[in-house]
C-alpha positions as CSV (number, residue, x, y, z in Angstrom):
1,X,55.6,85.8,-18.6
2,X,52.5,84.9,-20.1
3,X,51.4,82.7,-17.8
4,X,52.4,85.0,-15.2
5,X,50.6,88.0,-16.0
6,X,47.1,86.2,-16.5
7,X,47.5,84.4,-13.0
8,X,48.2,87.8,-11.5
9,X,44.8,89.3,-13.7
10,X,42.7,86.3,-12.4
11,X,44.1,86.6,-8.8
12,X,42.8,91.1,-9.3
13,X,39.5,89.8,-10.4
14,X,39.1,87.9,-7.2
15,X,40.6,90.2,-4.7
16,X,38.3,93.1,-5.7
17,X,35.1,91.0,-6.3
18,X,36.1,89.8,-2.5
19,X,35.5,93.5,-1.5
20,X,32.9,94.5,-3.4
21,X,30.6,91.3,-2.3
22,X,31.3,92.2,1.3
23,X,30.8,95.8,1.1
24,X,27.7,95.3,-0.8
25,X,26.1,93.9,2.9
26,X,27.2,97.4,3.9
27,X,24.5,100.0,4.1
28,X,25.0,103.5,1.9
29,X,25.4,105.5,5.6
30,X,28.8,103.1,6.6
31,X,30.1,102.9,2.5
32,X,29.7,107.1,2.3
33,X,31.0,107.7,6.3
34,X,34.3,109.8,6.1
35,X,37.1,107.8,7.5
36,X,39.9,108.6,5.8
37,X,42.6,107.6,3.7
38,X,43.5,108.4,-0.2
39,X,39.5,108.1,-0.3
40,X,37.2,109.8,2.5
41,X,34.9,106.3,2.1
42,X,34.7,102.8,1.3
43,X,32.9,103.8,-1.7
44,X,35.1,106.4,-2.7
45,X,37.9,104.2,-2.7
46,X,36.1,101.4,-4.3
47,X,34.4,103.5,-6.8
48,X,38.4,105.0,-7.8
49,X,39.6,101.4,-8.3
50,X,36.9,100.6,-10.9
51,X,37.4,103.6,-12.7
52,X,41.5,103.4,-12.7
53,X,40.5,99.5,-14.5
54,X,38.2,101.0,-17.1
55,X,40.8,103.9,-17.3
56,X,43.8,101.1,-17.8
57,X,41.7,99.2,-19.9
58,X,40.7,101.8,-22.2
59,X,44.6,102.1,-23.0
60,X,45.6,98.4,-23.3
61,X,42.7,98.5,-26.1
62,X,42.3,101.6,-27.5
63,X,39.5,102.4,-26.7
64,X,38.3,105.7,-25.6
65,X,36.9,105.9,-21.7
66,X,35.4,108.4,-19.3
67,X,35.9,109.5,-15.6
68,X,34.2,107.9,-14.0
69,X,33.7,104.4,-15.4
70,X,29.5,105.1,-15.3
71,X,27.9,107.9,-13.4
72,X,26.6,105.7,-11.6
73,X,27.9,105.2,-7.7
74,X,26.4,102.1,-6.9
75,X,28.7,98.9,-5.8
76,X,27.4,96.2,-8.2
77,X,29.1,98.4,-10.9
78,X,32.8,97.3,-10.3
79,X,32.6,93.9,-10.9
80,X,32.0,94.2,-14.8
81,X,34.9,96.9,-15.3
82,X,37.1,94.2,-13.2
83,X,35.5,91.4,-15.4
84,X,36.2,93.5,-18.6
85,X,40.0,94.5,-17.3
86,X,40.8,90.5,-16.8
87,X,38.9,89.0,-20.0
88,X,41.7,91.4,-21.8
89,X,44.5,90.8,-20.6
90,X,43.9,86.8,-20.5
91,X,43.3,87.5,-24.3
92,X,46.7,89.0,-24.4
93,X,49.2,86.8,-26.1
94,X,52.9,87.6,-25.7
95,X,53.4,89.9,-28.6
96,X,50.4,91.8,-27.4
97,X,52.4,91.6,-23.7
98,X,55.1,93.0,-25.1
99,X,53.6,95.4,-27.7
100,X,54.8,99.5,-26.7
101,X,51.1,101.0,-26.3
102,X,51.4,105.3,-26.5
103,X,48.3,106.4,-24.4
104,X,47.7,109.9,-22.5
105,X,47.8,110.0,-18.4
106,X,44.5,112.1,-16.9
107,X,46.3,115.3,-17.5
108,X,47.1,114.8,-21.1
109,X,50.6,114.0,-21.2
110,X,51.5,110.7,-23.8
111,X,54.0,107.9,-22.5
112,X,55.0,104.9,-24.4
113,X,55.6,101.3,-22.7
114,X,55.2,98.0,-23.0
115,X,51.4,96.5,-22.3
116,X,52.8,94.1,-19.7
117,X,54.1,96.9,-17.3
118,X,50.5,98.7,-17.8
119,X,48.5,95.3,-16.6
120,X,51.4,94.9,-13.7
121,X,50.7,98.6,-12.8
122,X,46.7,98.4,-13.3
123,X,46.7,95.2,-10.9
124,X,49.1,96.2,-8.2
125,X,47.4,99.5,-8.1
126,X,44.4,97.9,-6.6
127,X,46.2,96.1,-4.6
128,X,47.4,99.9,-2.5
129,X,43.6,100.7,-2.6
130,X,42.7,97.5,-1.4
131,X,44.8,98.1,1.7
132,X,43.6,101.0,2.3
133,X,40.3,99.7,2.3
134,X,41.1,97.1,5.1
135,X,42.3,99.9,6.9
136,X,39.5,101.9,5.7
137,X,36.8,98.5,7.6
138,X,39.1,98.4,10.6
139,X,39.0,102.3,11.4
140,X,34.9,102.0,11.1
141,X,35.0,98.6,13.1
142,X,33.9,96.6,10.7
143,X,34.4,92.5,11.1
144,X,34.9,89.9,8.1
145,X,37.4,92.1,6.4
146,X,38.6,90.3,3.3
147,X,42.2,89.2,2.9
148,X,43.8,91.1,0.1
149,X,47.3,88.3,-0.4
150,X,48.1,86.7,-2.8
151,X,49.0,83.8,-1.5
152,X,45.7,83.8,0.1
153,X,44.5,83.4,-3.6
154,X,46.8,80.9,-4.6
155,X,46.0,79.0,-1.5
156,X,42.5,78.8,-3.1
157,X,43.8,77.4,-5.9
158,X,45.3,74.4,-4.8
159,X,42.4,73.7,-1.8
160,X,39.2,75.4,-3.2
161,X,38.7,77.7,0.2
162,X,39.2,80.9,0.6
């Protein structure tokens, strides 16, 4: 499970820098345009992905974090939260994995569960808001909209393109 879990962190690290490098060609007027969605923008939804992964991160380590990640709204702040989220959990080993972590939600309420089902949850989370941000490109008619699959990922892998 090991294993596992830090291919599925690396392969979160390089779906979201995908999106974040190619909205960052994307001027403020197209990134703040309402469109729709969980999110009213690109940025919205991007900005609501890096906090969630300083949010989930914060838990896994117990570390106390703030909403939002940095006050800052500015694109070239996700990648370090995403950076920060994956250099933890490949730092996991499996005790840690399996370790029950108590933490409070947003609202205050404490659960109790094992680290690995926090990291499947952080990751798979993006994944949603990553699809709603191809939805998000499409609707405003934007062109080179990054592929969000998996097995896109581990495609690059074994060939080196993406």
């Amino acid at each position: 499970m090991t294993d596992l879990l830090h291919h599925y962190a690396d392969y979160g690290l390089w779906a979201g820098t995908r999106f974040v490098e190619r909205l960052m060609h994307e001027p403020d007027e197209v990134l703040d345009r309402a469109v729709g969605g969980s999110f009213p923008t690109l940025r919205a939804t991007v900005l609501h992905i890096r906090d969630a992964e300083n949010t989930w991160w914060g838990r896994l380590t117990g570390t106390p974090t703030t909403w939002p990640a940095v006050p800052e709204r500015s694109l070239d702040t996700v990648p370090p939260v995403l950076q920060r989220f994956r250099a933890v959990v490949k730092g996991m080993r499996p005790d840690a994995l399996h370790a029950i972590v108590s933490y409070a939600d947003l609202k205050g309420r404490t659960h109790r569960q094992p680290a690995w089902q926090m990291v499947l949850h952080c990751i798979n989370h993006g994944t949603q808001h990553r699809g709603q941000l191809i939805t998000q490109m499409r609707l405003l008619g934007l062109g080179e909209v990054p592929a969000n699959d998996l097995v896109v990922y581990q495609r690059t892998l074994t060939t080196g393109t993406s």
